[in-house]
Backbone as JSON Lines, residues from 0, in Angstrom:
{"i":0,"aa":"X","n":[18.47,5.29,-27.9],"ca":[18.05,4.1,-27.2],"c":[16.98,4.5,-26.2]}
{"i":1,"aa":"X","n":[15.71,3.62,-26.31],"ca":[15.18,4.07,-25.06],"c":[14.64,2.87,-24.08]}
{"i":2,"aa":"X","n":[14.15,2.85,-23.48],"ca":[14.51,1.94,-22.3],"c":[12.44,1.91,-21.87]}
{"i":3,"aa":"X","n":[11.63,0.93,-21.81],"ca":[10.12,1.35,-21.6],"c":[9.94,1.31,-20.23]}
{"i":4,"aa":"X","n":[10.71,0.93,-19.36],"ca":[10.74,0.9,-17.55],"c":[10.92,2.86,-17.3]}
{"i":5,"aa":"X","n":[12.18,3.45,-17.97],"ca":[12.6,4.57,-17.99],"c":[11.33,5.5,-18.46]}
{"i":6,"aa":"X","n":[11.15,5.29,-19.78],"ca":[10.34,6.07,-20.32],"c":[8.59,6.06,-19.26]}
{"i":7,"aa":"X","n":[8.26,5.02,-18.59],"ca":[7.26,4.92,-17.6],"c":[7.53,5.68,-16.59]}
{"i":8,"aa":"X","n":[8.88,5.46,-15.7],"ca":[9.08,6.63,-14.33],"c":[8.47,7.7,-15.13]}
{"i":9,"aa":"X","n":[9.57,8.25,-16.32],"ca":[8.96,9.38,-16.66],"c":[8.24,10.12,-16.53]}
{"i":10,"aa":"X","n":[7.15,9.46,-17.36],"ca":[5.54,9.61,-17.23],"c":[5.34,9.87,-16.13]}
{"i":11,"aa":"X","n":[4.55,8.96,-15.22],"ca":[4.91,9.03,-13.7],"c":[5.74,10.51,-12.71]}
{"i":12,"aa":"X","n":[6.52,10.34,-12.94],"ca":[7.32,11.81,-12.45],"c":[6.51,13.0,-13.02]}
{"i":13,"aa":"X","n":[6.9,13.16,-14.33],"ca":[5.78,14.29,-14.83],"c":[4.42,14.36,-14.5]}
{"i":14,"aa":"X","n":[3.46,13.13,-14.17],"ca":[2.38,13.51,-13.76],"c":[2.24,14.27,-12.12]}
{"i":15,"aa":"X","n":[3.49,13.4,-11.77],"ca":[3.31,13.82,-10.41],"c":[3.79,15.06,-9.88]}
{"i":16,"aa":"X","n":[4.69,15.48,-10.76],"ca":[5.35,17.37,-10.49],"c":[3.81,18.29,-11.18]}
{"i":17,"aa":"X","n":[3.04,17.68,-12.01],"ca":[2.34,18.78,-12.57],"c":[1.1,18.87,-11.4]}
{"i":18,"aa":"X","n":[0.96,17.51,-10.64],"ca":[-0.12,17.52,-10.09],"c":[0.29,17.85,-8.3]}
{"i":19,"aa":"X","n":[1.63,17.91,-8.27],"ca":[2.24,18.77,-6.95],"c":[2.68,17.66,-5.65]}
{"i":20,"aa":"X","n":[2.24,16.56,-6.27],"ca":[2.61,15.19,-5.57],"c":[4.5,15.0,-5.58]}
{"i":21,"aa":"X","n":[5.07,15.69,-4.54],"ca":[6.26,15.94,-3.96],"c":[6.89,14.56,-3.73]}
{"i":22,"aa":"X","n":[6.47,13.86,-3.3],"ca":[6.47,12.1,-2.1],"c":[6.68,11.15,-3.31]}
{"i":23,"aa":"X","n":[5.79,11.45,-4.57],"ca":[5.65,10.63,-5.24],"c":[6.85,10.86,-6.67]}
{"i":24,"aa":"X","n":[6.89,12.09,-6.81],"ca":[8.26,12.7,-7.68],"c":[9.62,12.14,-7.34]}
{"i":25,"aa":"X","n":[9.69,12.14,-6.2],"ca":[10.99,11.82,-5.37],"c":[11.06,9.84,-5.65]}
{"i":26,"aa":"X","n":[10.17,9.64,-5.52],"ca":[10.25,8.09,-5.55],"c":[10.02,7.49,-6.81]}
{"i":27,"aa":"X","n":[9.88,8.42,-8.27],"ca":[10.06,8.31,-9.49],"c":[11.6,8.12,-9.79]}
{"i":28,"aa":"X","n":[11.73,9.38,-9.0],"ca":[13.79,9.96,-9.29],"c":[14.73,8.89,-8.69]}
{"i":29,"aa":"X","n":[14.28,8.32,-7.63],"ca":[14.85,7.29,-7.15],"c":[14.92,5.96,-7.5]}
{"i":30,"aa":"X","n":[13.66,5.74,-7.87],"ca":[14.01,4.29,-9.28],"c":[14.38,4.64,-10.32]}
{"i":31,"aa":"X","n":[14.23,5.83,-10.86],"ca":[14.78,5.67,-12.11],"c":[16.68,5.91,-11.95]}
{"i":32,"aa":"X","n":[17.07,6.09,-11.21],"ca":[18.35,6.29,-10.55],"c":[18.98,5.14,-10.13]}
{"i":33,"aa":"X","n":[17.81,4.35,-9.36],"ca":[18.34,2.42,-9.58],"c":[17.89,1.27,-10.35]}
{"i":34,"aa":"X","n":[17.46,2.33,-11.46],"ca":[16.77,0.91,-12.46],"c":[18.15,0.39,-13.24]}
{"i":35,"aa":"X","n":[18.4,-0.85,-12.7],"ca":[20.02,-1.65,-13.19],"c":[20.42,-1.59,-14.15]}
{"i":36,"aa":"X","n":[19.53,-1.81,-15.57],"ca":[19.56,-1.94,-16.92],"c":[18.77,-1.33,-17.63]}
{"i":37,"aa":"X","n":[18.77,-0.82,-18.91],"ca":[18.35,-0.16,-19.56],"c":[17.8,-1.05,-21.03]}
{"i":38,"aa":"X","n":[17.4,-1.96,-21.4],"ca":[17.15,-2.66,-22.22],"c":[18.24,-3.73,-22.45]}
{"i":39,"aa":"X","n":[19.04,-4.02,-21.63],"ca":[19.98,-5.52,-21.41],"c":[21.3,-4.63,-21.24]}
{"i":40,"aa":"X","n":[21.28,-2.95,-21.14],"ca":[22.89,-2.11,-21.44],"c":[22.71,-2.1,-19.95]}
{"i":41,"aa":"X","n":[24.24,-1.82,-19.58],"ca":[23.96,-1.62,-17.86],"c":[23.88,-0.22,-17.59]}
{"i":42,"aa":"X","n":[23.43,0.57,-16.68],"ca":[23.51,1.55,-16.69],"c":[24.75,2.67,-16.15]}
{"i":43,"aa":"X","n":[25.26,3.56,-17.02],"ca":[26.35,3.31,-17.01],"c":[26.83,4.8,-15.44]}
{"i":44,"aa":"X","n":[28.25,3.83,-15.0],"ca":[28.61,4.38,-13.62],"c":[27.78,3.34,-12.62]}
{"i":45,"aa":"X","n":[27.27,2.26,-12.38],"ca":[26.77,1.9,-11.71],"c":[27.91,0.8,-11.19]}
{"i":46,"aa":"X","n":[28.72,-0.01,-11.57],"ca":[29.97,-0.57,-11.23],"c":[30.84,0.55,-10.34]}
{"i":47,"aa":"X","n":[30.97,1.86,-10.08],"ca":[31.6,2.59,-9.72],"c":[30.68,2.89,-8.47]}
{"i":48,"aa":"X","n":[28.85,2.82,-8.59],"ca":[28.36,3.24,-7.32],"c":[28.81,1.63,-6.66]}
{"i":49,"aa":"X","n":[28.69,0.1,-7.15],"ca":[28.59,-0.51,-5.9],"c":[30.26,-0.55,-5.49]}
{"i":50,"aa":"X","n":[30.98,-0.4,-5.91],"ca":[32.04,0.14,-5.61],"c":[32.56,0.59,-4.38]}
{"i":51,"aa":"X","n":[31.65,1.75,-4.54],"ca":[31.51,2.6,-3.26],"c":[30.74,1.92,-2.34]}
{"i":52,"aa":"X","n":[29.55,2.02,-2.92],"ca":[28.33,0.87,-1.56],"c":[29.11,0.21,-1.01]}
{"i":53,"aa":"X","n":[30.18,-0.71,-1.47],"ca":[31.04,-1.74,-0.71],"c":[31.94,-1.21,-0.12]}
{"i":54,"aa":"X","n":[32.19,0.11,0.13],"ca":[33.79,0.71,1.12],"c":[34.69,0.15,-0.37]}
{"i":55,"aa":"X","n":[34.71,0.15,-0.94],"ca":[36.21,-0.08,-2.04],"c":[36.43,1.25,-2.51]}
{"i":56,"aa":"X","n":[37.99,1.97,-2.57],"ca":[38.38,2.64,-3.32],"c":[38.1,3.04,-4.89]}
C-alpha cells in the first residue's frame, strides 16, 4: 500500500538530509508521524496516541 502524502514527505526528507537541511528533516519526520490516514486506512496506533494525548489509561 502506498499512501502519495507519505511517499511526498519522503521525497522531501531525503532531499533535505542529502542537502544537510536539519530544521527541515525534522519537520518531514513530524508530519509524516501525524499524517492521520494513509489512503482512507487509519494509521495504525494512532487511537492509542490520542488516548494518551487525553490523560486516558
Amino acid at each position: 500500500m502506498s499512501c502519495t502524502t507519505c511517499d511526498a514527505l519522503r521525497a522531501e526528507l531525503a532531499t533535505a538530509e542529502r542537502s544537510g537541511d536539519r530544521s527541515k528533516a525534522v519537520d518531514c519526520r513530524v508530519l509524516l508521524r501525524r499524517h492521520p490516514e494513509h489512503d482512507d486506512v487509519p494509521v495504525e496506533g494512532k487511537a492509542e496516541w490520542e488516548a494518551e494525548r487525553k490523560g486516558e489509561p
